[in-house]
N, C-alpha and C positions, 0 to 999 in steps of 0.2 A: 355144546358146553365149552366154557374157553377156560384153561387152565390161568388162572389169581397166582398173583407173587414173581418174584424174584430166585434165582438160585443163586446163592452166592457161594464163596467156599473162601477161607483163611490163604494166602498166599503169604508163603516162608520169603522173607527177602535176603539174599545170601549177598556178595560183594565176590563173584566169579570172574569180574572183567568182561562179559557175555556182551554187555553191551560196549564194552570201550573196546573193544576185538571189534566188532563188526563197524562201529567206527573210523576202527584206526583204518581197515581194510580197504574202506569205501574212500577214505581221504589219500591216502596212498592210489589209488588207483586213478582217484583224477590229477593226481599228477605232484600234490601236495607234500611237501620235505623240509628238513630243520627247522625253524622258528614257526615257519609260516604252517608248518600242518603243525607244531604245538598251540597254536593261539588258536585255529581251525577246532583242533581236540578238545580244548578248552570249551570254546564256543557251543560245541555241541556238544558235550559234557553238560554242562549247564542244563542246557534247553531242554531237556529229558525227561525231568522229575516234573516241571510244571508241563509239559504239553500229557505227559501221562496223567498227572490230577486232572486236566483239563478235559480228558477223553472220559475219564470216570465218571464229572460230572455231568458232562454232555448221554453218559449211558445212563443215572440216574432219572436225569428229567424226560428220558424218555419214556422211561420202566413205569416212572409213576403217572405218566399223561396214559398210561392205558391205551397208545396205540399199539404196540408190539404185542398186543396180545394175539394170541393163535389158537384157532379151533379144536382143542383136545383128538381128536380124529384126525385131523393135519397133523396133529405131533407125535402123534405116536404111528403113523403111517406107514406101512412099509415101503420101500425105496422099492423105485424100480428099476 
């Protein structure tokens, strides 16, 4: 039997900086400083919110092509 549907769950969106932290972190470390890691942060500031819709979507069309479906007995399996 294969377990039908989707689990979805509500995600609170807050404005923590979580992701402009691990940003700034990773541009700092290659080496990036004044202007040039601001247009950097920038740049990838941006690109965030569409590559995250983009990943959604891409999870979507897959959920609904019904191949990620999984054997109810696989899912509930015990680990070994």
């Amino acid at each position: 039997m294969c377990v039908d549907g989707l689990l979805t769950r509500t995600v609170r969106v807050t404005n923590d900086g979580e992701f402009s932290e691990q940003i700034l972190k990773d541009l700092i470390s290659q080496g990036y400083e004044g202007q040039q890691l601001l247009r950097k942060f920038k740049g990838y500031s941006r690109a965030i919110r569409p590559a995250v819709l983009e990943m959604l979507d891409d999870n979507k069309t897959f959920a609904e092509s019904g191949k990620g479906k999984i054997p109810k007995d696989e899912l509930y399996a015990a680990e070994e």
